[in-house]
C-alpha positions as CSV (number, residue, x, y, z in Angstrom):
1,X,-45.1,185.0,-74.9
2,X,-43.2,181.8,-76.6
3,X,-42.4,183.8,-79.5
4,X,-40.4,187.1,-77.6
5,X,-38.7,184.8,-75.6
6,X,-37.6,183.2,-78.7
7,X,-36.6,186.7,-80.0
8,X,-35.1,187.8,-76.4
9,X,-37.8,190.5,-76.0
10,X,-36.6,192.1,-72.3
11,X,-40.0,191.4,-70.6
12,X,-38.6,193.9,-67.7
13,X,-39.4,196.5,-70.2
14,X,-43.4,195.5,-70.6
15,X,-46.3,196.1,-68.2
16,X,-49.8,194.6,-68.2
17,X,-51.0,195.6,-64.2
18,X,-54.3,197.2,-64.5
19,X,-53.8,198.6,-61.1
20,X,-51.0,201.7,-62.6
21,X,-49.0,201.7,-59.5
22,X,-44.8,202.0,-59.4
23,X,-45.0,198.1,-59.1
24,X,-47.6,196.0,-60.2
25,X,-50.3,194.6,-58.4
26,X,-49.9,190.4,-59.1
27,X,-53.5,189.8,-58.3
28,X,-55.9,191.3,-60.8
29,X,-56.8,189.8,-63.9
30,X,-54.5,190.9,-66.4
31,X,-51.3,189.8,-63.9
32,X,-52.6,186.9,-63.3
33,X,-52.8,186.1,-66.7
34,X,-49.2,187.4,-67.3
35,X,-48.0,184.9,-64.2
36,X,-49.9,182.1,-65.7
37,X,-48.0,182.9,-69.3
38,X,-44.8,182.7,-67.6
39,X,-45.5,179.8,-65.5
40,X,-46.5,177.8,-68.6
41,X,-43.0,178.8,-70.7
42,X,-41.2,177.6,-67.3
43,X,-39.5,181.4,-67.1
44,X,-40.1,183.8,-63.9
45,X,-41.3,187.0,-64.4
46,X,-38.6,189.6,-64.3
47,X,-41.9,192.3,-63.2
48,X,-41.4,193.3,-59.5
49,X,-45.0,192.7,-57.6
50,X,-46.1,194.7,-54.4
51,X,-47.0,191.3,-52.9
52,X,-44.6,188.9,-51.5
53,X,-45.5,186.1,-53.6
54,X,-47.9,187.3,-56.7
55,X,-51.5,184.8,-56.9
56,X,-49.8,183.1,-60.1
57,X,-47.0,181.4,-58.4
58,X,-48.2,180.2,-55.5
């Protein structure tokens, strides 16, 4: 994660729900783990979630 935000990688553009729905999930394992990787670079996901407020940042 720290390295393409260094480089500016658009992390609109990248998907990791497991769920394979028009938006992603925000609660099963891999988006949880993409929330946490966000959380601990201090940047908010650009992903839209179909929950309100996605298990990772609560």
């Amino acid at each position: 994660m720290r390295e393409g935000l260094a480089m500016g990688l658009d992390y609109t553009h990248t998907w990791t729900c497991y769920e394979g729905r028009e938006l992603a999930c925000g609660v099963c394992g891999s988006c949880r783990e993409r929330l946490a990787a966000f959380a601990v670079n201090g940047v908010t996901d650009p992903l839209a979630y179909s929950v309100s407020t996605p298990i990772g940042q609560r």
